[in-house]
ZAMARGU-4260 file (C-alpha; in steps of 0.2 Angstrom, whole numbers, plus 5000, padded with zeros to 4 digits):
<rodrens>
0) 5121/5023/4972 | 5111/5037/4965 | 5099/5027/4958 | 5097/5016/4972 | 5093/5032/4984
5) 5081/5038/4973 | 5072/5022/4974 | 5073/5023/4993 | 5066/5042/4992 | 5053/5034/4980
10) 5048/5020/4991 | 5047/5032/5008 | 5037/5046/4999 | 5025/5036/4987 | 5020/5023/4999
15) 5008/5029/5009 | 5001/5044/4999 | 4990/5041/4987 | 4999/5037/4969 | 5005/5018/4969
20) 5023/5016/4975 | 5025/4999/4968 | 5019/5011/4949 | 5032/5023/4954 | 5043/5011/4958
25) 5041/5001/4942 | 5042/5015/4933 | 5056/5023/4941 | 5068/5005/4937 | 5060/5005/4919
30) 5068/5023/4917 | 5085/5019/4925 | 5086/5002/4914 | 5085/4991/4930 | 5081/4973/4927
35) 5064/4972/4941 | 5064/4954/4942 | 5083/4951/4945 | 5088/4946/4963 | 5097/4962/4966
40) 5081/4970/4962 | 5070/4958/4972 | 5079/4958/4987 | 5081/4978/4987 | 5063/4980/4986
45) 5059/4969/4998 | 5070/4979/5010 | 5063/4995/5005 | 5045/4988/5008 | 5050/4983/5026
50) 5056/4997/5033 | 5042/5007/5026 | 5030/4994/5037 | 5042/4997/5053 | 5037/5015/5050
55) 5018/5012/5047 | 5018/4999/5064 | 5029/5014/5075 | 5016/5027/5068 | 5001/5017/5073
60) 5011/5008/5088 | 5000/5012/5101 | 4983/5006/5090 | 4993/4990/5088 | 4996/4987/5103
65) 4979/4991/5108 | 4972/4980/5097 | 4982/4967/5099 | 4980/4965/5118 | 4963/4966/5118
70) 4961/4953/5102 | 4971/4942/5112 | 4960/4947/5131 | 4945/4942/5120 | 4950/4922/5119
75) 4946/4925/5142 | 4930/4930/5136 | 4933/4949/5140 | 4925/4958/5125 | 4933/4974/5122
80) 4934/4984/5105 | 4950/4978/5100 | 4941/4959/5097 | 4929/4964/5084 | 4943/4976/5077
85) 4956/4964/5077 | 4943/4952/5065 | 4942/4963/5057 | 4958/4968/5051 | 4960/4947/5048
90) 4943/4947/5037 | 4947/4963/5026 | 4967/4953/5025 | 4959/4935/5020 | 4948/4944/5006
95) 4962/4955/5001 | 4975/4938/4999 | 4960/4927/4991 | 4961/4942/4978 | 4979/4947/4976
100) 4988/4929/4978 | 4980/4922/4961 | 4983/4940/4951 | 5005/4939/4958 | 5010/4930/4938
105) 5002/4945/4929 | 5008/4957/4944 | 5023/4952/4940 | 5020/4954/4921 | 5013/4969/4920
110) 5025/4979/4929 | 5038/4977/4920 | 5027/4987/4906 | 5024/5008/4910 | 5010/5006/4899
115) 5000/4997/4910 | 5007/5004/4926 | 5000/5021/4919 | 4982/5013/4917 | 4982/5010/4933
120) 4988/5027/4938 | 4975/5035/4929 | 4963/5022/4937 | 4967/5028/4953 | 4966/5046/4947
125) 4948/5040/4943 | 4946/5034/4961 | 4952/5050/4970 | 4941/5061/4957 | 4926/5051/4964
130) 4932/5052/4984 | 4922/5068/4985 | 4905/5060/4979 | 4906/5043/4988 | 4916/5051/5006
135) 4894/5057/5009 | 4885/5043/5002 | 4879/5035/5014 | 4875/5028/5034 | 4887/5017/5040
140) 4888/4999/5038 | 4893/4986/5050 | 4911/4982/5054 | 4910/4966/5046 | 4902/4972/5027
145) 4915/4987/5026 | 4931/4973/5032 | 4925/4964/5017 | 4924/4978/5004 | 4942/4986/5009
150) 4948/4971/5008 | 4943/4968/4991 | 4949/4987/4986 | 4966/4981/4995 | 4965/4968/4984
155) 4963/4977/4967 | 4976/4989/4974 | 4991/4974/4971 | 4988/4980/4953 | 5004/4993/4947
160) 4998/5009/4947 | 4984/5006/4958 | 4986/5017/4976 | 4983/5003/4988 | 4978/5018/5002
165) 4968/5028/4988 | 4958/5013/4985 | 4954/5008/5004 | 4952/5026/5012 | 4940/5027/4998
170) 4929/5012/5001 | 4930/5015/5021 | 4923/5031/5018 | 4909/5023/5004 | 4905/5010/5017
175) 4902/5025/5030 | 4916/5026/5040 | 4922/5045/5046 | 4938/5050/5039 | 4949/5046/5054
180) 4942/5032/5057 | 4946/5028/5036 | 4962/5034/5038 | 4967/5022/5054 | 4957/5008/5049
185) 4967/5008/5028 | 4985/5007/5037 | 4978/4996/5051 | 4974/4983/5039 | 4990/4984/5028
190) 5001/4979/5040 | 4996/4963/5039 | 4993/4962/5020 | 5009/4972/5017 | 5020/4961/5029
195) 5013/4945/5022 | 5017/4951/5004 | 5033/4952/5008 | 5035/4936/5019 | 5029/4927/5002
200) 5042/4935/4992 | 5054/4932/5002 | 5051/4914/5000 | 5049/4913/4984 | 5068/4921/4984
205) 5072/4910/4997 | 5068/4895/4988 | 5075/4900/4972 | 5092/4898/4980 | 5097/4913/4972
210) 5110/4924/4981 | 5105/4939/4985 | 5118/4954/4981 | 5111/4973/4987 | 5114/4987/4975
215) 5129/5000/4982 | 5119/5012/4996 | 5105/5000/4999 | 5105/5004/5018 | 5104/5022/5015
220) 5089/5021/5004 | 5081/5011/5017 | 5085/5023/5029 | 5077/5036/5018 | 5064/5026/5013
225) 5059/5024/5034 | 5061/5040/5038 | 5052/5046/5022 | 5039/5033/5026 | 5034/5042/5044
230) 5034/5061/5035 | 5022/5054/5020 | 5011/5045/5035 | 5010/5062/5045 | 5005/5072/5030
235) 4991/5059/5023 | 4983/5061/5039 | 4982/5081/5039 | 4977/5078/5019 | 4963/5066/5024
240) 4957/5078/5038 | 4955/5092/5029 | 4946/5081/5014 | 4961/5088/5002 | 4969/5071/4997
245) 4958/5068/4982 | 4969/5081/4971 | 4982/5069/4970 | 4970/5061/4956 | 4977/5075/4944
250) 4995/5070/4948 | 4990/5052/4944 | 4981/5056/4930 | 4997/5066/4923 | 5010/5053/4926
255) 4999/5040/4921 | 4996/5051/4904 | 5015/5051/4902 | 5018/5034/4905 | 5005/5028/4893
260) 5013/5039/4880 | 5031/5036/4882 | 5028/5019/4880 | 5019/5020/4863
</rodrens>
């Protein structure tokens, strides 16, 4: 029950800052001798996953809404900003799938190996150390140019290790956007991505006619991994804000050290 509370503080805290919680996670079941790809494992995560969406969709609740409803006014023929936006969010999540479906079999591999989840730690320690340089590069690009390359980063970001908000804050802000405007448009977009992922695992797991037995605590972990989920939220904006959320790179780069080590 320990373990699987851990696993739900993991999931709350790491999700949304800037260090890969799928690495963390991986690494974290790796340590505690849990089998990753079993069904109690699947299904757990899965869980874990979607209460920390609920949380990222009750954060941004009245963005959603807002783009939603004027996506939707926009088939009238009333054009508000929520129309382009909303295609947005649906271009950047078709280039993120068109990446990220075909990568799932070595996803799936490579995980289960803190070698590799540590590469991609140190990746995104990379990433972060560059944030800095790229966040004043350049004018801004069109909505439709910066949809496509963070959905290509939020695509790379389905690799282990790889910090799927490190990887699309920093192409927003590469592609021009300000840093609120990065901030809101990264978890906008994962939504989608990260609700879909989940829809797909769960029918893979369907399908597999596996039954599904929860770990003792699961709903507790969940809980923490929610309420967890809506703290790490409010504290990525402040870090983004204040241009601080790039030293995470040096955490990364530690963990991803240690990883890489341990498993020689």
């Amino acid at each position: 029950m320990i373990q699987t509370f851990i696993l739900g503080i993991v999931q709350g805290l790491c999700e949304f800052l800037p260090v890969s919680s799928s690495g963390h996670l991986a690494l974290f079941q790796y340590f505690f001798g849990l089998n990753a790809d079993g069904e109690e494992m699947v299904a757990f995560n899965l869980l874990l996953h979607f209460a920390t969406v609920i949380a990222l969709i009750i954060y941004f609740r009245r963005e959603v809404f807002k783009v939603l409803y004027e996506w939707l006014l926009g088939w009238t023929g009333k054009r508000l900003p929520g129309w382009s936006y909303g295609w947005a969010i649906l271009i950047a999540s078709f280039f993120t799938a068109a990446l990220g479906l075909p990568m799932r079999k070595t996803v799936d591999l490579i995980s289960a190996s803190p070698m590799y989840v540590g590469f991609g730690l140190i990746f995104t320690a990379m990433i972060l150390a560059a944030v800095p340089v790229i966040s004043h590069s350049g004018k801004k690009n069109s909505l439709l140019k910066i949809a496509i390359v963070v959905g290509i980063a939020q695509g790379i970001a389905v690799l282990p290790g790889v910090s799927r908000s490190g990887m699309t804050i920093a192409a927003s802000l590469l592609m021009g956007m300000g840093l609120s405007e990065a901030f809101k448009f990264s978890f906008m977009i994962s939504i989608p991505a990260i609700l879909g992922a989940n829809l797909l695992e769960a029918l893979k797991f369907y399908k597999s006619g596996e039954a599904a037995f929860m770990p003792e605590g699961y709903l507790l972990a969940c809980v923490a991994a929610f309420v967890l989920g809506l703290v790490a939220l409010g504290i990525m904006r402040r870090l983004v804000l204040t241009e601080k959320w790039p030293y995470f790179g040096i955490y990364c780069f530690i963990i991803g050290t240690a990883a890489i080590l341990f498993s020689l």
